[in-house]
Structure formats: structure tokens, C-alpha cells
C-alpha positions in Angstrom: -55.4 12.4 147.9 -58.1 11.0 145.5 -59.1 12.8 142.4 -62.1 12.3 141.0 -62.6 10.6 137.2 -64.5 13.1 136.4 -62.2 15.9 137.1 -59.5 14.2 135.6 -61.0 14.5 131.9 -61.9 17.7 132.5 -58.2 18.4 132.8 -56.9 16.0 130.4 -59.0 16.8 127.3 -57.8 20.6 126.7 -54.3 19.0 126.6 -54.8 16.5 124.4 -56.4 19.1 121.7 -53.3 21.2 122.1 -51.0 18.6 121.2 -53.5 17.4 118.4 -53.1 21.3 117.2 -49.3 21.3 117.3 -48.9 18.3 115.3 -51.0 19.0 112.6 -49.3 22.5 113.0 -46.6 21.1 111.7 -47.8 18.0 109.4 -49.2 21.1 107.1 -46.2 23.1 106.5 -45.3 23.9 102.9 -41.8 23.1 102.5 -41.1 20.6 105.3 -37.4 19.2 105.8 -36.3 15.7 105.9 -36.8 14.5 109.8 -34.4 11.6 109.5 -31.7 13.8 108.3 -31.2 11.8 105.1 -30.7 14.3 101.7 -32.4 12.6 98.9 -31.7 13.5 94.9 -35.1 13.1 92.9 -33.3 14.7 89.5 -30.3 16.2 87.3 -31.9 18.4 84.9 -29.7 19.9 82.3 -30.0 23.4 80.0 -29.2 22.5 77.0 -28.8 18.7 76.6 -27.0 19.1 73.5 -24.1 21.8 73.8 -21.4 23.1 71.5 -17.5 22.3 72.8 -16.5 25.1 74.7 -20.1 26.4 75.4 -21.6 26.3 79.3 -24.4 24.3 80.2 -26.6 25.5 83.0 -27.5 22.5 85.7 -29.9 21.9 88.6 -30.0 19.2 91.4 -33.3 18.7 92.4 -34.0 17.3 95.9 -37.2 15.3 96.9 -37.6 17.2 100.1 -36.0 20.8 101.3 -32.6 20.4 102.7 -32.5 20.8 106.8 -31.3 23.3 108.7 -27.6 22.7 108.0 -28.2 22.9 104.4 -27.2 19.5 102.0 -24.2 18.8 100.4 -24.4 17.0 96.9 -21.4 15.6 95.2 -21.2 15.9 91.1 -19.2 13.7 88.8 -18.8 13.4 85.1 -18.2 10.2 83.1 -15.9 11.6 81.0 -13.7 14.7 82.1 -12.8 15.2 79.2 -16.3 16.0 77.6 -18.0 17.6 80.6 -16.2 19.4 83.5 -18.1 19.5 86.7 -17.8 20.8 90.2 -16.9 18.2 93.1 -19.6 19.5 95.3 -22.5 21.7 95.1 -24.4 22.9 98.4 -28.0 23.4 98.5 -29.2 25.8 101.1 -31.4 25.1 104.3 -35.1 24.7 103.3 -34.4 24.8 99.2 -34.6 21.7 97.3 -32.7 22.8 94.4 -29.5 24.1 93.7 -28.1 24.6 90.3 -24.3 25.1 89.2 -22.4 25.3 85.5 -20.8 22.3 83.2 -17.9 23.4 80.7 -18.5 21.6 77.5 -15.3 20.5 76.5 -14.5 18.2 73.7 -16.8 16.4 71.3 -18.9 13.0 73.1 -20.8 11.9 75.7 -20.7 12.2 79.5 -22.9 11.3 82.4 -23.7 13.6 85.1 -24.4 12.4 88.3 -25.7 13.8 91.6 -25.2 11.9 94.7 -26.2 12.5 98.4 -26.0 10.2 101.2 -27.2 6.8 99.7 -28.9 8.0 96.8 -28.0 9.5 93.2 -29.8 10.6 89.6 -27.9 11.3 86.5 -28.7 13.0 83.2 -26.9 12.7 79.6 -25.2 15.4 78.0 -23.8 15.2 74.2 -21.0 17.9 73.3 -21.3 18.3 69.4 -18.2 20.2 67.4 -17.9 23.7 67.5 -20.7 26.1 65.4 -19.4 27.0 61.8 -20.6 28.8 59.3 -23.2 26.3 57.5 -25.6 28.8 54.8 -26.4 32.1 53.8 -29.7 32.5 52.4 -31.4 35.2 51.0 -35.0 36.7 51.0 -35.3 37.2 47.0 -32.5 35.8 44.3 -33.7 39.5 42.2 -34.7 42.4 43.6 -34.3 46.5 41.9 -31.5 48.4 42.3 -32.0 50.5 45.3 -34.5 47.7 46.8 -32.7 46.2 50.1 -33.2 42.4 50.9 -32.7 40.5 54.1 -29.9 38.0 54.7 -29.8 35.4 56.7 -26.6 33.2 57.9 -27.1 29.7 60.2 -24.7 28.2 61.7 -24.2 24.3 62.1 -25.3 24.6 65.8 -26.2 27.1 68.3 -23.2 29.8 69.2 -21.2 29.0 72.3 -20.9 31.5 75.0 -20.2 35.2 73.3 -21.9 34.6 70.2 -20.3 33.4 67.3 -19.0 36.7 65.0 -19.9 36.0 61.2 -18.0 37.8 58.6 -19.3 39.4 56.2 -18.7 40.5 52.0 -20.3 41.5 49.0 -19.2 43.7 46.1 -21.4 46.4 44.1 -23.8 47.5 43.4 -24.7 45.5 46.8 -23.3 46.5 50.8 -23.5 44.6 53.7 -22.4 44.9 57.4 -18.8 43.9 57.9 -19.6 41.5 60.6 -22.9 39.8 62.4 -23.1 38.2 65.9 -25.5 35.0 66.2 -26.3 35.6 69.9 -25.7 32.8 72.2 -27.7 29.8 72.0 -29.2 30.8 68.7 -28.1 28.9 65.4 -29.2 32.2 63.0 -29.7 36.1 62.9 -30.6 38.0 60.1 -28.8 41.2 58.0 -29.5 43.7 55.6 -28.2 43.8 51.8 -28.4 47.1 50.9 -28.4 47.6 46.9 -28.1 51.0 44.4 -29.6 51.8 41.1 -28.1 50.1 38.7 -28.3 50.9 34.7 -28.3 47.3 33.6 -28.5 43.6 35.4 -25.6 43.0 37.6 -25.1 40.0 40.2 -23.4 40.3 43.3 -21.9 37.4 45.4 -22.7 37.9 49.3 -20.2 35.5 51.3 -19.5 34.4 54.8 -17.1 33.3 56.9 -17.2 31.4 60.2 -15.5 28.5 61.9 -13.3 28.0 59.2 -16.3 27.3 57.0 -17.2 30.0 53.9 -20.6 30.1 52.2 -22.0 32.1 49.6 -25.5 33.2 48.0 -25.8 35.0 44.7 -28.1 38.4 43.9 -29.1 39.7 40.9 -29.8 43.7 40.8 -32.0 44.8 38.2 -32.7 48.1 37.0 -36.0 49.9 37.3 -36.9 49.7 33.5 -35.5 47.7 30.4 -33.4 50.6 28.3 -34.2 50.3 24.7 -30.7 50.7 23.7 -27.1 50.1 25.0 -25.3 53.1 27.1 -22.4 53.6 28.0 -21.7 55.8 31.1 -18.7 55.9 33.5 -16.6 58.1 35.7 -13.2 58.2 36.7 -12.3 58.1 40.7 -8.7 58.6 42.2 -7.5 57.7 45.6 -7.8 61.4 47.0 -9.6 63.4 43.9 -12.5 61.6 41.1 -11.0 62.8 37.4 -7.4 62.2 38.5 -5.2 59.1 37.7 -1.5 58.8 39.2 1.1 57.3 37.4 2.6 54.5 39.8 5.0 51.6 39.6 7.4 52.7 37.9 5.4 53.9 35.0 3.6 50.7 34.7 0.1 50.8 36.7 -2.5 54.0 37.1 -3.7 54.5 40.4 -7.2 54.9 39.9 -10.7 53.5 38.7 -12.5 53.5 35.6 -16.0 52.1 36.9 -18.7 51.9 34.0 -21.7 50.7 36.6 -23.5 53.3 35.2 -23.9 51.9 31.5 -27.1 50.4 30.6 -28.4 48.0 28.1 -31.6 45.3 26.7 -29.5 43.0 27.9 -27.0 41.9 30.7 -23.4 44.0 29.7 -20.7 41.3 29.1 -18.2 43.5 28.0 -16.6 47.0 28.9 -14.3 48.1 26.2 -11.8 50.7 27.5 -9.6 53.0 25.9 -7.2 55.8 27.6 -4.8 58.3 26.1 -2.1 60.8 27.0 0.6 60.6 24.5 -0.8 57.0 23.5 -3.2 55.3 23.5 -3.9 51.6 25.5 -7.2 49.8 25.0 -8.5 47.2 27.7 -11.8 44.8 28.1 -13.3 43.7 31.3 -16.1 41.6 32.0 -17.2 43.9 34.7 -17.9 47.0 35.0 -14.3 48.1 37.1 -10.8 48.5 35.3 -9.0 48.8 39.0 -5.2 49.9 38.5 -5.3 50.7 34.7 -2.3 49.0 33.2 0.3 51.9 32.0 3.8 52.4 30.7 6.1 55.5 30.1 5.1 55.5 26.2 1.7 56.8 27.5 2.8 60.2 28.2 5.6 62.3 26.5 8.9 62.8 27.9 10.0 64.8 31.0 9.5 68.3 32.2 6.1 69.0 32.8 6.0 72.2 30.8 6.0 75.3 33.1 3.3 76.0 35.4 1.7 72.5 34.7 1.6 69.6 37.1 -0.6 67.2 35.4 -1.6 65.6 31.6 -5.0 65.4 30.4 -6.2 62.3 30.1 -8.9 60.9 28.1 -11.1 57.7 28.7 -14.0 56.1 26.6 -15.8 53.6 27.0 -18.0 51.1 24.9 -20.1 48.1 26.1 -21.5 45.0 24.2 -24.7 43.5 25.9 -25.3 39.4 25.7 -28.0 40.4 22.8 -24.7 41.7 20.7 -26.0 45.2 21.5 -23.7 47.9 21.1 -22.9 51.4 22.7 -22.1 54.5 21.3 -18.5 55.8 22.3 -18.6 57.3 26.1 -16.0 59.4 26.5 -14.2 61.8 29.4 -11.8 64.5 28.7 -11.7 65.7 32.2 -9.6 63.3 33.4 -5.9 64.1 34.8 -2.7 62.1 35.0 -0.5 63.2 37.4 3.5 61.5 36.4 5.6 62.8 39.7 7.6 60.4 40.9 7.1 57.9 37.6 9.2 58.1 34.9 11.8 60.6 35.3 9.5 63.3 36.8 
């Protein structure tokens, strides 16, 4: 049978524009696989490039098309094990073109990561530095009044490893800090509060540090609100469960107690706390600061054993006097409210 040319390109041209529809159909899709099969690695990018030892580092393998329908498989090494641990294999899924997966830093150094699929590879550098320690603590002001906080502010040597990195913390009045701060992961600082009191005359306080076997220190000076125009003295007494009472401890040879004169003013900074504390005797003591901790004692300070009836305590008497660096110098402060309690001391 003959069939005319003319019918025959009738027929012929409606299926040549399907085909020409199919394929560019499929020439636009907009993640196409690889049609030879053939997994190609374009990149090995790494999160942070720089890590602590013992810190993860996050990873991705880049492909230059998406993986087919069986997925890729892309093998990771590491240059040095010892620096940078890696898994053998990662899989990237059918139609992604990236997978990522987690390096353990491990000891200080170098190491090259590489990617490799079928015939081709990329690698990327990483550098493991030493562990974070402690490396300054700063302050917002080197003065500030009593009662005034200021902001702290500790950095570490590099950025904490995975947990944070735990900073401890210390100070001594009339300033406070937190015990501890945690420098989040990945960051090399945080901030704190000093917290500060009123004080009577200018007192510095040491804040310190401690991380990574590394200590560091920054020095505050509290002020008071106004320059007194003379020296005062002004104390109290404080016992481990009552203020006004002292026990006698040690064998008769320590008071367990405080004598804290922070609340003495002068013109001047106070150098000197003269102390002076009677039963039966008297002892006298001078500090630098404004705490006698743990009054030295002995058995002469109070009379002999019983207690009279009915009595279960001496009364003790403190005073105080403080020299400023101008050679100013307090009247006499002094507490007759005090107690002294001698059980278990001494024969009683």
C-alpha cells in the first residue's frame, strides 16, 4: 500500500513535537542527577576551621550534581588521626548534593580532610589549637561608689569546646560576684556582674579567675559616696551562729568570731585597724584590713573556772581605732555588748 508524502508529515510532525516536549521536560528540571552514574565532590567545607582539642567541628560534602536514585556514598579520611577523627563513609541521599557529618578535634596540629567519590576528591585544612584557658579579666571601671555595680568580663584564650568552658569565680568585700560563669560554646567571652556595698572609706577588692589551669586577676577600688572630714571608727562583732558573741576555741588560744571595722571612715584610705579586746585581760592587735578573723586568745583572757551561777557567758569588750594614709586618727570605738562564751576551753 502506498502512502502519500503528504500524509506522512501530517502524521510525523505531532510526534516529533512530543518528543521535543519530553526532552526539554527534562533538560529544565531543578535538581537533575548525574546520568552517567558518576558522584562528583565539588567541596569540603568546614565549621570552624580553627577548633579547640577536644571541641567538634561540624562538616559538609558538597556534591557538583544531586546524588541518583541510589543515593552516593563518599569516603572521608584524615591526614593525621591523631588531630582530626573522621568517619570512613558518609552517604548523601538520592537527589541532595550535600551531606554533612562531625570531626572530633583531638590533639593540637594540623590535618587534611578529604572527600573522595568514585574518581574524584576535595579536601579542606583544619588546625586544632590547645585547649581554652582562662587568659583576662577586665573590668568596666577600675573605681566605682560603694553600692554602684560594674560589669566583668573574662576571655578565654580561644573559643570554649563543646559544653562551655565553666570560669570560677572570687572577690572579697565590700565587692560579690557569681561563684561560677559559663562561656557558651564557641564564644571566647561572657560578661558578669560585681556587685559592691557602701563603704565608709576607699577599699580595693581583687576579683580573680580560674580556668584551664590558668588564674587572672583585675583590681577595684570602692569609694564612698562623700570624703568624711574626719577619721571614724565603726565596727561590729559577728559569731558563727549569733553577731555580739565570741567562742573561745582551740584550746583557749583562738576566738571564733569576727571583728570587721568596714564601717570606719576617713580623708584618707585606712591603713591601719588597731584592735583591742578584754575579759579578764586585755590583748591588742593591728591589721591592715578591715577583718581580725579568729581573734588570737589565751586562758589569761578570762578568769578562772566556774562560770558563776546562772551565767554562761563573759562580757567582752572590743575597741577599735584606725590611722588613715594622711596620719589621721580615730577616736576610740568601742562595744560592750559583746559575749564570750568559754565551754569546752579552758577547764569549762
Amino acid at each position: 500500500m502506498n502512502v502519500p508524502p503528504s500524509v506522512v508529515g501530517c502524521v510525523a510532525r505531532p510526534l516529533v513535537l512530543a518528543l521535543a516536549l519530553a526532552v526539554a521536560a527534562c533538560s529544565d528540571s531543578a535538581s537533575p542527577t548525574d546520568p552517567s552514574g558518576t558522584t562528583t565532590v565539588s567541596g569540603v567545607v568546614l565549621n570552624p576551621s580553627t577548633a579547640s582539642a577536644g571541641s567538634l567541628v561540624q562538616a559538609t560534602v558538597n556534591l557538583t550534581r544531586a546524588a541518583g536514585s541510589g543515593g552516593a556514598e563518599v569516603s572521608i579520611t584524615s591526614s593525621q588521626a591523631a588531630v582530626a577523627t573522621v568517619p570512613t563513609v558518609v552517604r548523601v541521599p538520592a537527589g541532595a548534593s550535600a551531606v554533612g557529618f562531625t570531626i572530633t578535634a583531638g590533639v593540637v596540629g594540623t590535618a587534611m580532610i578529604t572527600a573522595t567519590a568514585d574518581i574524584s576528591s576535595a579536601s579542606s585544612m583544619l588546625v586544632v589549637i590547645g585547649a581554652p584557658a582562662l587568659a583576662s579579666i577586665s573590668l568596666s571601671a577600675p573605681t566605682v561608689v560603694g553600692g554602684t555595680p560594674v560589669t566583668g568580663t573574662v576571655t578565654l584564650t580561644s573559643a570554649a569546646a563543646a559544653g562551655g568552658a565553666m570560669v570560677s569565680l572570687s572577690t572579697a568585700d565590700p565587692a560579690t560576684v557569681p561563684a561560677t560563669v559559663l562561656v557558651p560554646v564557641g564564644l571566647r567571652s561572657v560578661s558578669f556582674e560585681v556587685a559592691t556595698r557602701m563603704v565608709g572609706g576607699a577599699i580595693t577588692a581583687t576579683v580573680s579567675g580560674t580556668y584551664g589551669g590558668e588564674s587572672r586577676s583585675a583590681s577595684l577600688e570602692v569609694m564612698p559616696t562623700a570624703t568624711p572630714a574626719m577619721a571614724i571608727a565603726g565596727f561590729g562583732v559577728s559569731g558563727t551562729n549569733a553577731s555580739d558573741t565570741c567562742r573561745l576555741v582551740d584550746g583557749g588560744d583562738r576566738l571564733e568570731c569576727t571583728f570587721n571595722g568596714s564601717s570606719s571612715v576617713a580623708p584618707a584610705t585606712i591603713v591601719e585597724w588597731q584592735w583591742t579586746y578584754s575579759v579578764e585581760t586585755t590583748i591588742t592587735r593591728t591589721t591592715t584590713g578591715p577583718l581580725l578573723e579568729g581573734p588570737p586568745a589565751s586562758c589569761a583572757l578570762v578568769p578562772p573556772p566556774p562560770l558563776a551561777a546562772g551565767t554562761t557567758s563573759f562580757p567582752l569588750t572590743v575597741r577599735l581605732v584606725i590611722r588613715d594614709s594622711l596620719g589621721n586618727v580615730s577616736a576610740e570605738a568601742v562595744n560592750t555588748g559583746a559575749r564570750l562564751l568559754p565551754q569546752g576551753a579552758c577547764g569549762f
